[in-house]
C-alpha positions in Angstrom: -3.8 12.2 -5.1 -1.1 10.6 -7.2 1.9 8.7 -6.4 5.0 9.0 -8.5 7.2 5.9 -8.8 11.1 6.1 -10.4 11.9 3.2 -12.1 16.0 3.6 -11.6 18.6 1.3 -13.6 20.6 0.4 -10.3 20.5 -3.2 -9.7 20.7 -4.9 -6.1 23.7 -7.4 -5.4 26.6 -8.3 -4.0 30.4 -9.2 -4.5 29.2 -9.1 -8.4 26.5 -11.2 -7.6 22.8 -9.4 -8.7 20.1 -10.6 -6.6 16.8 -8.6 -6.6 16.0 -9.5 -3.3 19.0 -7.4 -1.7 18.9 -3.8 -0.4 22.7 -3.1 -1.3 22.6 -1.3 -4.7 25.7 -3.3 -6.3 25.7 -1.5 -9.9 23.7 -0.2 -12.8 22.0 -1.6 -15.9 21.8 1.4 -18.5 18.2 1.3 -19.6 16.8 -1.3 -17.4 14.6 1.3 -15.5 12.7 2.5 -18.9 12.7 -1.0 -20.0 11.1 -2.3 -16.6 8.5 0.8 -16.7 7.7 -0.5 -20.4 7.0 -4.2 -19.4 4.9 -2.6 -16.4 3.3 -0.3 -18.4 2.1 -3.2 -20.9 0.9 -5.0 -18.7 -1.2 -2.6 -16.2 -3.1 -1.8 -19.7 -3.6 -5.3 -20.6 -5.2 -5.7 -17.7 -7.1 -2.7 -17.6 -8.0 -3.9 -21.2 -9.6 -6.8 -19.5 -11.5 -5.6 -17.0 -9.2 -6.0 -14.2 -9.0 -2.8 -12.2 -5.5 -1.6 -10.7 -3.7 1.1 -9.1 -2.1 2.0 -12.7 -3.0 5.8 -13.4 -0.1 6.9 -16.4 3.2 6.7 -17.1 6.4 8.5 -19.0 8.9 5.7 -20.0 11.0 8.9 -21.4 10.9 10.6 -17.8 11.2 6.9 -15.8 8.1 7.7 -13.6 4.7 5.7 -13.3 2.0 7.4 -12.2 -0.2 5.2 -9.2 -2.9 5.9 -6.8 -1.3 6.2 -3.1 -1.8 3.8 -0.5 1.0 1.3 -0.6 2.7 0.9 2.6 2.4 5.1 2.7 4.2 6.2 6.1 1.9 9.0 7.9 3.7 9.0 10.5 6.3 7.6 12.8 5.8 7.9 16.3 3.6 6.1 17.1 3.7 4.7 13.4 0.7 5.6 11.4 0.4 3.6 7.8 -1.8 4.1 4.6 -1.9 0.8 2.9 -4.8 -0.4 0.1 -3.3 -3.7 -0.7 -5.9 -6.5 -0.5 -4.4 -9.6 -1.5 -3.1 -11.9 1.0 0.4 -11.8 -0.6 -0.1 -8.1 0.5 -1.4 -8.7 3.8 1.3 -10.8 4.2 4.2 -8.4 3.3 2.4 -5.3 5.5 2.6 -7.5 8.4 6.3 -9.0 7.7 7.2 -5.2 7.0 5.9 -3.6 10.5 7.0 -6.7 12.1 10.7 -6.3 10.9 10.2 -2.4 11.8 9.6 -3.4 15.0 6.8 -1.3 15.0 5.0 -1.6 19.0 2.4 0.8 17.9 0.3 1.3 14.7 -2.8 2.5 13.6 -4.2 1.6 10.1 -6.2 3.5 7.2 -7.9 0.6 5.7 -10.2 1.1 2.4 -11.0 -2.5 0.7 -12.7 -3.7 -2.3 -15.8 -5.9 -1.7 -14.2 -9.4 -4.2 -10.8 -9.9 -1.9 -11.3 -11.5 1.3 -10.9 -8.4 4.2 -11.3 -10.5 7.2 -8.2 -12.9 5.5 -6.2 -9.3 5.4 -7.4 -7.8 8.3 -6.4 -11.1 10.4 -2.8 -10.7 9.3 -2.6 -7.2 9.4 -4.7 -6.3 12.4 -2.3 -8.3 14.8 0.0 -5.2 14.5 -2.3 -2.5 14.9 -3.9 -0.8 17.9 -6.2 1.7 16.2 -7.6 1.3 12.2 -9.7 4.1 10.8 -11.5 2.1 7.5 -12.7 4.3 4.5 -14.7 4.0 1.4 -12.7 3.9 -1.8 -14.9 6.1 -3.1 -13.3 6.2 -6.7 -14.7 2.5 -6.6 -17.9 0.6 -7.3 -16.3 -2.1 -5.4 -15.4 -0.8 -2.3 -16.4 -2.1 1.3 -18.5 0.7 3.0 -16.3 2.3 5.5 -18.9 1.1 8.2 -19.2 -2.4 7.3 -15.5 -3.0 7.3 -15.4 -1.2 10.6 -17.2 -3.9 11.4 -15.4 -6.6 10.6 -12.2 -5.0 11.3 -13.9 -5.0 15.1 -13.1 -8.5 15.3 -9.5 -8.0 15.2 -8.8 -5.0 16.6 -10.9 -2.9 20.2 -10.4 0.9 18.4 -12.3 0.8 14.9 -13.9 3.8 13.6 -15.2 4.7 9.9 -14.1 7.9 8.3 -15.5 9.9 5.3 -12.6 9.6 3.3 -8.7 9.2 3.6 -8.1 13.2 4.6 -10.3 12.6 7.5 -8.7 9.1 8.4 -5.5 11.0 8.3 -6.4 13.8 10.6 -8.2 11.1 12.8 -5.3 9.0 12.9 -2.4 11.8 13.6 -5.1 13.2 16.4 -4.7 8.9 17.9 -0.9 9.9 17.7 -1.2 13.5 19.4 -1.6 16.1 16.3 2.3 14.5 15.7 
């Protein structure tokens, strides 16, 4: 599965004020999408380059589009809310749980694969607060993935209803049968 991303030239802002951190679009900046794509591009290959693995797959700068694997904040389903998310960083831990917090979300379950170098039970803590089912996978596409069943395990310590799945179609269909087959 791949994830397309549009890299747009609108520009967030106010009263002619641009401020990235806004949701109101407040004009454009011909080019800016290509040439944020380009500096995002460069970068995602220097650290491939390096050694340092990401969610980079591809990208067109011509077309606008960058070309990721899925599992960011992905939105399975809404009631009750079921989220696909493979951040592992704290800073991402952080912005999951400030994102289904302002969503006023009351009822969550989480697909959670994880790579065996970030701290899960730091993410897990964070995130888990929310959540009243998680279904954990293995990344399989990576040597550094958590075993489904051992971070089932820890997940256990944050949340009563953890169960491993095979992979992410199976967490899916485990997670919408949680919510009802909705």
């Amino acid at each position: 599965n791949v994830v397309s991303l549009f890299f747009k030239d609108s520009a967030t802002g106010e009263n002619g004020v641009f401020d990235p951190g806004s949701n109101p679009v407040g004009g454009s900046v011909e080019g800016k999408g290509k040439i944020g794509l380009a500096i995002s591009k460069y970068f995602f290959e220097l650290m491939e380059k390096n050694g340092i693995p990401t969610h980079y797959i591809d990208s067109d700068i011509e077309k606008g589009l960058l070309a990721v694997m899925p599992a960011r904040a992905e939105v399975i389903n809404n009631a009750p809310f079921i989220l696909l998310d493979g951040g592992h960083n704290p800073a991402g831990a952080a912005a999951l749980a400030n994102l289904i917090y302002e969503l006023n979300i009351n009822s969550a379950t989480a697909i959670i694969g994880m790579m065996a170098d970030k701290d899960c039970e730091q993410f897990l803590n964070k995130v888990l607060y929310f959540c009243d089912s998680v279904i954990t996978v293995t990344v399989k596409e990576n040597k550094r993935s958590v075993s489904a069943d051992d971070l089932c395990m820890l997940a256990k310590k944050f949340c009563k209803d953890v169960v491993p799945a095979e992979n992410y179609i199976e967490a899916i269909a485990v997670a919408k049968e949680k919510s009802g087959g909705k």
